[in-house]
N, C-alpha and C positions, 0 to 999 in steps of 0.2 A: 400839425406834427410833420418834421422831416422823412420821408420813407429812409428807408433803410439801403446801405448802397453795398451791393454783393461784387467783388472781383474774383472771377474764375480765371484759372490757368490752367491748360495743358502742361506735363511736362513735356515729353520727350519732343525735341524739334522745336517746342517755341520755349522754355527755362532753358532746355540744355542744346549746343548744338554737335555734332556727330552721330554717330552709332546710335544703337537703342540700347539705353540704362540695362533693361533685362541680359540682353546678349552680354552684353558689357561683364553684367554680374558674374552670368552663367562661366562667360571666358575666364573669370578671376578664379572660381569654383573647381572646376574641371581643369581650368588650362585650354589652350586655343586648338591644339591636337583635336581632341575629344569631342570640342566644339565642332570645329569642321567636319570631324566626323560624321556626327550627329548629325548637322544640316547636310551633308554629303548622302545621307542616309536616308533620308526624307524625302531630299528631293529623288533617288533614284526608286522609292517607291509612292511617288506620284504627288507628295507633296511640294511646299513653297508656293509657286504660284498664285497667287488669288484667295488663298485660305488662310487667313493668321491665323486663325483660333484653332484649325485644324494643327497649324502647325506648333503651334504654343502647347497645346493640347502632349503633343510626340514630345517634345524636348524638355517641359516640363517633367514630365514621366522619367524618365528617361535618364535625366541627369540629377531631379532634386529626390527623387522617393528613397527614403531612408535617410535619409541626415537629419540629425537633431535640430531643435531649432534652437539651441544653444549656440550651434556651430555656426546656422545660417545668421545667427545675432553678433558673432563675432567677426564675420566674416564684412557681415553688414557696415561696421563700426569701420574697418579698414578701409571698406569700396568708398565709404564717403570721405573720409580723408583722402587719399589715391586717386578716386576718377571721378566720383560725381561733381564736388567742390572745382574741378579743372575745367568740368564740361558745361557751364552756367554761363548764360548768354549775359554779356553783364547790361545792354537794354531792356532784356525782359526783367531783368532780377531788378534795376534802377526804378521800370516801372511798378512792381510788385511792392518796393519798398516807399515810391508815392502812393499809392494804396492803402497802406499801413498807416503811413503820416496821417491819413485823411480821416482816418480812422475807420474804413472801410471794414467790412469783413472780406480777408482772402481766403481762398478756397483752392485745392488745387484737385484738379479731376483726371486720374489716369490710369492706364490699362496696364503701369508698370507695378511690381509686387509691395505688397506693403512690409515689408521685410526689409528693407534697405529703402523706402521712402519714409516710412517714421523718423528715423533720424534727421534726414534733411530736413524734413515738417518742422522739427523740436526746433531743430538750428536756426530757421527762417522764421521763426514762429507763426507758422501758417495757424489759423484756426480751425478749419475741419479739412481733411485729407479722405479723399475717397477714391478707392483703387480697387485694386485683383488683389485679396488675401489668400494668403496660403493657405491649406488646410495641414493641421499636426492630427498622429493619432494622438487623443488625449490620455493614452496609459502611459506612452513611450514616447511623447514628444517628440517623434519623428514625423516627415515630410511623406503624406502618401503620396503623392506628386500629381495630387488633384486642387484643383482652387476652392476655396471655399465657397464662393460662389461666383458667378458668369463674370467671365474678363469685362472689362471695364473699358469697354471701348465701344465707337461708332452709337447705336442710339442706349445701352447702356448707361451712357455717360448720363445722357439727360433724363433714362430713368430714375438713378438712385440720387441725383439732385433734387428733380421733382419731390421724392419722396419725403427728402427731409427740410425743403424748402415750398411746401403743398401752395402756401398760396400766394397765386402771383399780384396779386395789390399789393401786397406788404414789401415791397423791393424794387431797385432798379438793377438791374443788371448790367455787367460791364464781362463779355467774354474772348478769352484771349487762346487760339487757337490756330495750328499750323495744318493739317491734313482731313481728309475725308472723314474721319472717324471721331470729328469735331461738330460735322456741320451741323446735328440735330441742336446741337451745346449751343452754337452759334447762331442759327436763326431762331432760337428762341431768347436769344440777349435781347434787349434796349439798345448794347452797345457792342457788337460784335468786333474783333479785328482777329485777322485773318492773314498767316504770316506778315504779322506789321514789323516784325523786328530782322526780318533777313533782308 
């Protein structure tokens, strides 16, 4: 019997190139003022440097708590026509779509919000998407401006894969990854590459 052949991707830096999707959003959200602000704010009380999560943590808060997630869904539906669709590597997307030919499973693994990657998933027809979900309160479908669970990046990543991909006999791995917060993803592939498309 054939094993099974699994394609991971990162997004941000190796599907898309520029900016980070999140910020991106955040700017579309707020406006680039408020943004800067925000990161102007941060960094003069001791953040940036060396701490995403810390700092995802602040500007999360900060910018999304209290918006519905009707508005962050419609919002969503925009950013992907507007900016995501613009910012798609088309080597990485070329080889995502041999993947698919292959009949591979793809999988995309990322510390961006699942609020604005669902859609692109549908559109790609990625098969499982595993990211940083928002948290809504469930009376008021509003944004506490907390994640629903641990951002999705550095060994994360290869947590919540392991989890739903437990045993590794059953698979070959093929992982596609651009930055440090990839590498646990990547030296546990069969077939790691590691900025192969810049």
């Amino acid at each position: 019997m054939n094993e099974r052949i699994i394609a991971v991707f990162d997004f941000d830096g190796t599907l898309t190139v520029g900016a980070s999707s999140r910020l991106l959003f955040l700017r579309q959200l707020v406006g680039l003022p408020r943004l800067v602000g925000g990161l102007l704010s941060r960094f003069f009380n001791g953040g940036l440097p060396g701490k995403p999560v810390g700092n995802a943590d602040y500007l999360d808060h900060l910018f999304l708590k209290g918006i519905t997630k009707h508005e962050l869904e419609q919002q969503a539906v925009v950013f992907l026509k507007q900016v995501l669709l613009k910012k798609l590597r088309k080597e990485a997307i070329d080889r995502l779509h041999f993947h698919q030919q292959q009949g591979h499973t793809c999988i995309v693994v990322s510390g961006g919000w699942d609020i604005y990657l669902k859609p692109w998933a549908e559109e790609y027809a990625i098969q499982q998407l595993i990211c940083t979900e928002l948290e809504f309160d469930p009376i008021h479908h509003k944004s506490t401006g907390q994640m629903l669970n641990n951002y999705c990046i550095g060994s994360e990543k290869l947590k919540r894969f392991k989890k739903l991909y437990a045993n590794r006999n059953e698979y070959i791995l093929y992982a596609y990854g651009d930055s440090h917060q990839d590498l646990e993803l990547l030296n546990y592939a069969d077939y790691p590459f590691y900025k192969c498309f810049q």
